[in-house]
N, C-alpha and C positions, 0 to 999 in steps of 0.2 A: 472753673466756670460751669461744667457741667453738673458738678454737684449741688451747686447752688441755682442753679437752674428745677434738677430734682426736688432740690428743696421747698421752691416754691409753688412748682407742681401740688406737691407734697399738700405742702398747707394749705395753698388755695380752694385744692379738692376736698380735702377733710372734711371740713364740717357738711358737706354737700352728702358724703356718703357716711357718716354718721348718723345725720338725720333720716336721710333712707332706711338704714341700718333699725335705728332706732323707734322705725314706726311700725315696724314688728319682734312678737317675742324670738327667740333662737327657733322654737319648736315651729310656730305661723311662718319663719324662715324655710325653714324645711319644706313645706307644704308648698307655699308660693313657688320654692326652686321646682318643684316638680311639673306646675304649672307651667312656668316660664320655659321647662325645658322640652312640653309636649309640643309648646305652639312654636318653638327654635324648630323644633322634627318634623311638625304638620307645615311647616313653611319651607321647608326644604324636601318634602314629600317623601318621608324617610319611613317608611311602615317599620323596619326591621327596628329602628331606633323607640317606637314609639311603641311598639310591642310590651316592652319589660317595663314601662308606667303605668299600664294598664292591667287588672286583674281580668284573668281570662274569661268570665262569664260577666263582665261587662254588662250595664245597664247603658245604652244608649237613646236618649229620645233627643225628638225636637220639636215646638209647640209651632209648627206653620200656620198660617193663615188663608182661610179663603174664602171668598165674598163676606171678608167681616170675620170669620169664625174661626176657632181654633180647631186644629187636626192637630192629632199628637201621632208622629211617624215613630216607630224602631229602627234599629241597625243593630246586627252583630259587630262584635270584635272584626270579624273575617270580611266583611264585607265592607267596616267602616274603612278598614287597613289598603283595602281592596282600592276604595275607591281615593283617599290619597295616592296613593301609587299610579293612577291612573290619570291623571291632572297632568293636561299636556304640560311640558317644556315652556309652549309659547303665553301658556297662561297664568300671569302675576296673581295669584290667591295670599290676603294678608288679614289676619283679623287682629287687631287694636283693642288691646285692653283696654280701660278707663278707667277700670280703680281694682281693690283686691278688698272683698270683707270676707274676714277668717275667723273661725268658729274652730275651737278644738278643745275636745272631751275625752281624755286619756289617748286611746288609740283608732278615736275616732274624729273627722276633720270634714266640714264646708266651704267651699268658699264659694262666694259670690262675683260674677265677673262680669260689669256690662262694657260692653264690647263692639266698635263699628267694625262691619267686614267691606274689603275691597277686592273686586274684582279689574285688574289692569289699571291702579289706581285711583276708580271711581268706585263711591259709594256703592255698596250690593243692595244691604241690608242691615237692620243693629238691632239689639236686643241686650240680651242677659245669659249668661251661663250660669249655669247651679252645681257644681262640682262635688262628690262625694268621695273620700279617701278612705281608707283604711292601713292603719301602719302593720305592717305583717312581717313577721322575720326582722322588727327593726327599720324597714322600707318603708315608705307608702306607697300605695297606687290607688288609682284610679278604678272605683266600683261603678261608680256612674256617672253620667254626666247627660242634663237636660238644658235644653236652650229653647228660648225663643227665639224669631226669625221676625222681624218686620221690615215690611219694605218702607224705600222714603219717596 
């Protein structure tokens, strides 16, 4: 019983993660996991984890808004790492993907990621991330990374 229980499992999930599967190449596979695996570690507040996705002299921006305008901020690596690690306990921080568009050029990769962020379950802000990878040693990581921030 149990195996046919498996079994049905089995099937019924198949085409589900096929088509998942199938709406990226092996290589856009790879890339996206690295994505999927920064915001698993930025949602668990894990800097140590999120270190080795990232190349060390990092490009970090983000296109803030004010009165109407854009301001583009920096961050280091050290301080971007800094300030996850420092996200109380008591504070729910989630950002929600919306879609993944993947660009890859031998050992170079973009993706595009718009995105709603939640603070304590309620809307923050949403925008777009612009992701820049680099495959190194075999790896990718993350060279840069630019977002926009708007509020709703």
């Amino acid at each position: 019983m149990n195996h046919l229980l498996t079994l049905f499992f089995i099937t019924c999930l198949s085409p589900t993660l096929l088509a998942q599967n199938s709406r990226f190449s092996a290589a856009e596979q790879e890339v996206v996991k690295v994505i999927d695996t920064f915001f698993t570690h930025f949602h668990q507040r894990d800097s140590a984890k999120l270190r080795p996705l990232c190349y060390p002299k990092i490009h970090l921006q983000a296109v803030k808004y004010k009165d109407g305008k854009p301001e583009i901020s920096q961050d280091s690596l050290q301080g971007f790492l800094k300030a996850i690690a420092s996200i109380p306990p008591t504070l729910k921080v989630e950002e929600r993907l919306l879609d993944y568009k993947v660009q890859i050029d031998a050992d170079l990769a973009t993706v595009w990621t718009p995105y709603q962020f939640f603070v304590n379950d309620k809307l923050s802000h949403q925008g777009a991330n612009a992701f820049t990878l680099v495959r190194i040693n075999s790896t990718w990581q993350i060279t840069a990374i630019i977002d926009t921030r708007r509020k709703q």
